[in-house]
C-alpha positions in Angstrom: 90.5 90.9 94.4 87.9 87.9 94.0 88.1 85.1 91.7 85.8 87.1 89.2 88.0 90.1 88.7 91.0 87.6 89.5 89.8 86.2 85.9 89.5 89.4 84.3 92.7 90.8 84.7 94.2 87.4 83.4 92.4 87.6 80.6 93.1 91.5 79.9 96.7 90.2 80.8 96.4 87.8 77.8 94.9 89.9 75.5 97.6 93.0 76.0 100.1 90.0 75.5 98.3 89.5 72.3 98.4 92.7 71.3 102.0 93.3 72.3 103.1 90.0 70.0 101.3 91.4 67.2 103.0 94.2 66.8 106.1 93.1 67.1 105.8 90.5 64.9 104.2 93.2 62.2 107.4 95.4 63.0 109.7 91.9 62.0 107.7 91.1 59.1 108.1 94.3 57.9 111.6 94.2 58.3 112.8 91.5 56.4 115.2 91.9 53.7 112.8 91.6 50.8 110.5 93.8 52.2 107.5 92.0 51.1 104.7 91.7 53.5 102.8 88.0 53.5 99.4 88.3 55.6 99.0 84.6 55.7 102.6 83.6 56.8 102.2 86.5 59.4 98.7 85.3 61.0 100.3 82.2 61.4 103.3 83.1 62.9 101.3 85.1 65.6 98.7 82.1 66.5 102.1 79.7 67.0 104.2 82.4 68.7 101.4 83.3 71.1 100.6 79.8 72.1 103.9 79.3 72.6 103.8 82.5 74.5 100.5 80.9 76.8 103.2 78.2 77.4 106.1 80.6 79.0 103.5 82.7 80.6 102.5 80.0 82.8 106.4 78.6 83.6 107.0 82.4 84.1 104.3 82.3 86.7 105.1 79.4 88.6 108.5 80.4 88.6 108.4 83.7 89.2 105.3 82.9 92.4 108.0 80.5 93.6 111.2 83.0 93.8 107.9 85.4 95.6 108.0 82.7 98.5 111.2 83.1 99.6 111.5 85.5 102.3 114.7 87.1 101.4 113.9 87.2 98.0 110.7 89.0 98.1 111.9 91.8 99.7 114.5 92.7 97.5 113.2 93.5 94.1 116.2 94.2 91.9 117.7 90.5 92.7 114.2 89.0 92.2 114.6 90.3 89.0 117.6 89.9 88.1 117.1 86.1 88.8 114.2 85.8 87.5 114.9 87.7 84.1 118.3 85.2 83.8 116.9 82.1 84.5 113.6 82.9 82.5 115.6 84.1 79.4 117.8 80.9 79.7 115.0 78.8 79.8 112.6 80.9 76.6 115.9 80.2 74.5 115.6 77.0 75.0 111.8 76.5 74.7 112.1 78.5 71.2 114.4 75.7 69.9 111.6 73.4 71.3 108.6 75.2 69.8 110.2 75.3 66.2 111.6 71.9 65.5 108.6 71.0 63.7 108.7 74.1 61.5 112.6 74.8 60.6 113.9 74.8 57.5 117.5 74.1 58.3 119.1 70.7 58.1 119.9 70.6 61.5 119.1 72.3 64.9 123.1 74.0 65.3 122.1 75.3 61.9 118.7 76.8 63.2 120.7 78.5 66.3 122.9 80.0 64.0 120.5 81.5 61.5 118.9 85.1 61.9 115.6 83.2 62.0 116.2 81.7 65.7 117.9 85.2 66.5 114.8 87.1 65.3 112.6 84.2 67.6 114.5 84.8 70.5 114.8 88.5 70.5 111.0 88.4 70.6 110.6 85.8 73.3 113.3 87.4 75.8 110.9 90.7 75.3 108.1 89.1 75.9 109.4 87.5 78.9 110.3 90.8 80.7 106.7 91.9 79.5 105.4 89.3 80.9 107.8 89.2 84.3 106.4 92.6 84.9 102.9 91.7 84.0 102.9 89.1 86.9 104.9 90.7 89.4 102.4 93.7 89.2 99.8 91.6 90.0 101.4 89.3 92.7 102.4 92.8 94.2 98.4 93.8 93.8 97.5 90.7 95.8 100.0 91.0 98.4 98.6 94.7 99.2 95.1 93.6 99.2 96.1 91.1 101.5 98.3 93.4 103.8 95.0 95.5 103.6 92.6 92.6 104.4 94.7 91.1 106.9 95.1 94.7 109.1 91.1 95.6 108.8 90.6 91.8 110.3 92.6 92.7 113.0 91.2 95.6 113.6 88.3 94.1 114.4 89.5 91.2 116.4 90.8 94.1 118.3 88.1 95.9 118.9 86.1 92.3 119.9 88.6 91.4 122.1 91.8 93.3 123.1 89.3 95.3 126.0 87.4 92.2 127.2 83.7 92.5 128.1 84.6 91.3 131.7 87.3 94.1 132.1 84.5 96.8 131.6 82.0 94.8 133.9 83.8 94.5 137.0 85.5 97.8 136.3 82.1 98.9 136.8 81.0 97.1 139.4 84.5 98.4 141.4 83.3 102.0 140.7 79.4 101.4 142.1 81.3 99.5 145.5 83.6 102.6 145.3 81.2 105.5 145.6 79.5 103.8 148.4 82.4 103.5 150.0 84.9 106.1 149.1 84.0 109.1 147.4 87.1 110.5 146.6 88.8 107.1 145.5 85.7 106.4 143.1 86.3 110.3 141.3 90.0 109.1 140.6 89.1 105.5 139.7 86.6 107.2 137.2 88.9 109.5 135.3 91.7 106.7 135.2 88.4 104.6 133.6 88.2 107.4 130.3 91.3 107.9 130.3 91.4 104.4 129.4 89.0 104.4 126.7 89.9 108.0 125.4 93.6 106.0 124.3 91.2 103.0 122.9 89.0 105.0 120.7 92.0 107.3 119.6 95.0 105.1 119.1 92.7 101.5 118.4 92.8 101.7 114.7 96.8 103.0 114.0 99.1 100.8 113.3 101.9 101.4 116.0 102.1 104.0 118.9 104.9 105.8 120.9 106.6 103.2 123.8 106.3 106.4 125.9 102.1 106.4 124.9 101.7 102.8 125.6 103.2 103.3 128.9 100.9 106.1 129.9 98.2 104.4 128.9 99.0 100.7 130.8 100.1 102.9 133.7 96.3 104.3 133.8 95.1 100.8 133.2 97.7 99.1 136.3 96.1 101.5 138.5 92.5 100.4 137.7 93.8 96.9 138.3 95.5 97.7 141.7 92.3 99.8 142.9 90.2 96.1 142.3 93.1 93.8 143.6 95.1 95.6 145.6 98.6 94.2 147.2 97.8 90.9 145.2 99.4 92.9 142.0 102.9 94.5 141.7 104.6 96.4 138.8 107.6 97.5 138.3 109.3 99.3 135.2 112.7 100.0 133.4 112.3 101.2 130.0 115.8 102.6 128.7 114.9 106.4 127.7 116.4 105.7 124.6 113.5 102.8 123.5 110.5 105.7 124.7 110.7 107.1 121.4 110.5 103.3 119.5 106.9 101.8 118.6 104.6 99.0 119.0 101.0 97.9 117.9 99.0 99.8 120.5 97.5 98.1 123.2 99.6 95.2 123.4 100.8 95.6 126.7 97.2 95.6 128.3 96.6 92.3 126.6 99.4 91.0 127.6 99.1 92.0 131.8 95.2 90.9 130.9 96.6 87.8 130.0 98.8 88.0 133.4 96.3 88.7 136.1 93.8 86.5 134.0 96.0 83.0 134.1 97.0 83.4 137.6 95.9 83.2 141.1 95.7 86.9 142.8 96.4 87.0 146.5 98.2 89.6 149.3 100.0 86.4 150.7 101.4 85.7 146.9 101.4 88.6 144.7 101.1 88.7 140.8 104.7 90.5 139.8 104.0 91.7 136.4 107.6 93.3 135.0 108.0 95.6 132.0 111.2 96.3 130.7 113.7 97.2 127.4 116.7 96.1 126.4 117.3 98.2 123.2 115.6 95.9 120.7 113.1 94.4 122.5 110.3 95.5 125.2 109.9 93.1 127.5 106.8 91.7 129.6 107.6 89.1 132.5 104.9 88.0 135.5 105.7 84.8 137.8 103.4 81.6 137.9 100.8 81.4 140.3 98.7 78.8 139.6 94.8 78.8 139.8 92.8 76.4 141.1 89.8 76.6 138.5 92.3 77.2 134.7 90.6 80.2 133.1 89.4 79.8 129.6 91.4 81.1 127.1 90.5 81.0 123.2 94.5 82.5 122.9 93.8 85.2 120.5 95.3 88.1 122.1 98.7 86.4 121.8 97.8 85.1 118.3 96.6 89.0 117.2 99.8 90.4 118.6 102.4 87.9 116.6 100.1 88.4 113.4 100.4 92.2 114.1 104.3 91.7 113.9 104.3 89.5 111.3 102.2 92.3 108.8 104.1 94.9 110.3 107.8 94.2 110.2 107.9 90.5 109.0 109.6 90.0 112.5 108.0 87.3 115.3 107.5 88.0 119.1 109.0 85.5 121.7 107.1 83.2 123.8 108.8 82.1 126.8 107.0 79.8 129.5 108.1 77.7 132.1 106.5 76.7 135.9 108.3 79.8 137.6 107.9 82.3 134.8 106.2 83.6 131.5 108.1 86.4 129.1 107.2 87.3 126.3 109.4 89.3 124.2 108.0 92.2 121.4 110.6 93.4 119.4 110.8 97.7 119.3 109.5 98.7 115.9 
């Protein structure tokens, strides 16, 4: 929604409001016991009443945005608003005494609570309230959608800038031309593992979680392209409980995250990279020792940043970042 059409639903907001008051107010008029209709008295009773309705619009909104942040809150809708309905109808009775101090007629405010006049005024603004409570919770739900939407197509194409880095197709390709020269048979294999690769990108890229038991096929695939270039300087090992197979994750975030791996550390047969991929019933695990380089790569860290926004859109639930001089781990929980 931008600022332009942001404004225009406000304003149809305030002019359904308008509406709304205006008939109610003709339905009270009506009503009264000496059934005589006064235009004049009525005009004036809508312009006060609906600027005192601007006025509890806006607490409603600050309030109501407010009870939105809070994390428990805004995912349970019938306590958000039960709460807010209380506290806001609390608060309009009060503002109604407020609002017509300058116009009663009673001798004294306790008289003014008591009459049929303040009932009648605070009938209308309790309505009004859960008119308007549902006014702005549509649109803060609107905006929260568009965001979800926004914030998932940005991804996406982080992803597709950055989760299969340039430099990973480069030298894959430069392994495969030093393969056929060398071994015909081993550069056939390393080719199909190479699509197989990018078959899974182009058909599981853009969906929001995959299969644990997909994801492993495909960073299986992907190890062995690794191990073909580096050979005994990379080791893998696996225990995923048969149980967590059938759980999801954002795809591809296991190849970031042994990208990551054999990127950040030194590759050699005399010290190999252990990368180690594991569950433990709510979480699927990712482990690799430290070997340190002796040129640090670059990193712009937004593979690990895409992957704990992912979670956060996804399942309001953060991944775990552990680090120390022996060890990295990182922690996704199983969706």
């Amino acid at each position: 929604m931008t600022k332009s059409s942001n404004k225009k639903y406000w304003a149809l907001t305030l002019v359904a409001l308008f509406l709304f008051l205006a008939i109610f107010l003709y339905f009270v008029e009506s009503a009264t016991p000496n059934g005589v209709f006064i235009l004049l008295r009525y005009i004036k009773n809508v312009f006060i009443s609906f600027s005192f309705l601007i006025l509890l619009a806006w607490v409603d909104y600050k309030f109501i945005v407010k009870i939105n942040n809070s994390l428990y809150l805004s995912r349970n809708l019938l306590t958000r608003i039960v709460i807010e309905g209380s506290v806001l109808s609390i608060l309009a009775a009060f503002l109604v005494i407020v609002a017509n101090i300058p116009f009663q007629n009673e001798s004294s405010i306790w008289e003014y609570i008591i009459s049929t006049r303040y009932k009648e005024a605070l009938i209308a603004a309790i309505l009004l309230n859960f008119f308007t409570i549902t006014v702005i919770e549509f649109f803060i739900h609107a905006e929260r959608t568009r965001k979800l939407q926004n914030d998932i197509t940005k991804m996406h194409y982080q992803q597709l800038k950055s989760q299969i880095n340039p430099h990973f197709l480069f030298n894959s390709l430069n392994v495969l031309v030093s393969l056929i020269n060398k071994d015909a048979d081993k550069a056939t294999d390393y080719t199909k593992k190479l699509s197989i690769i990018y078959r899974y990108v182009l058909s599981y890229d853009l969906q929001e979680t995959v299969f644990i038991e997909e994801e492993l096929d495909f960073i299986k695939n992907y190890i062995d392209i690794l191990k073909i270039r580096f050979g005994d300087g990379l080791s893998f090992s696996y225990n995923i409980k048969n149980e967590d197979l059938k759980r999801k994750i954002p795809p591809m975030t296991l190849q970031v995250l042994v990208e990551n791996a054999v990127k950040h550390n030194a590759i050699t047969t005399s010290s190999p990279l252990l990368i180690r991929i594991y569950s433990d019933n709510n979480n699927i695990i990712i482990s690799n020792n430290i070997i340190p380089r002796m040129r640090i790569a670059s990193s712009s860290g937004i593979g690990l940043k895409n992957i704990k926004e992912k979670y956060e859109i996804l399942s309001n639930r953060t991944i775990d970042i552990v680090g120390n001089e022996h060890e990295f781990t990182v922690r996704l929980p199983l969706l």
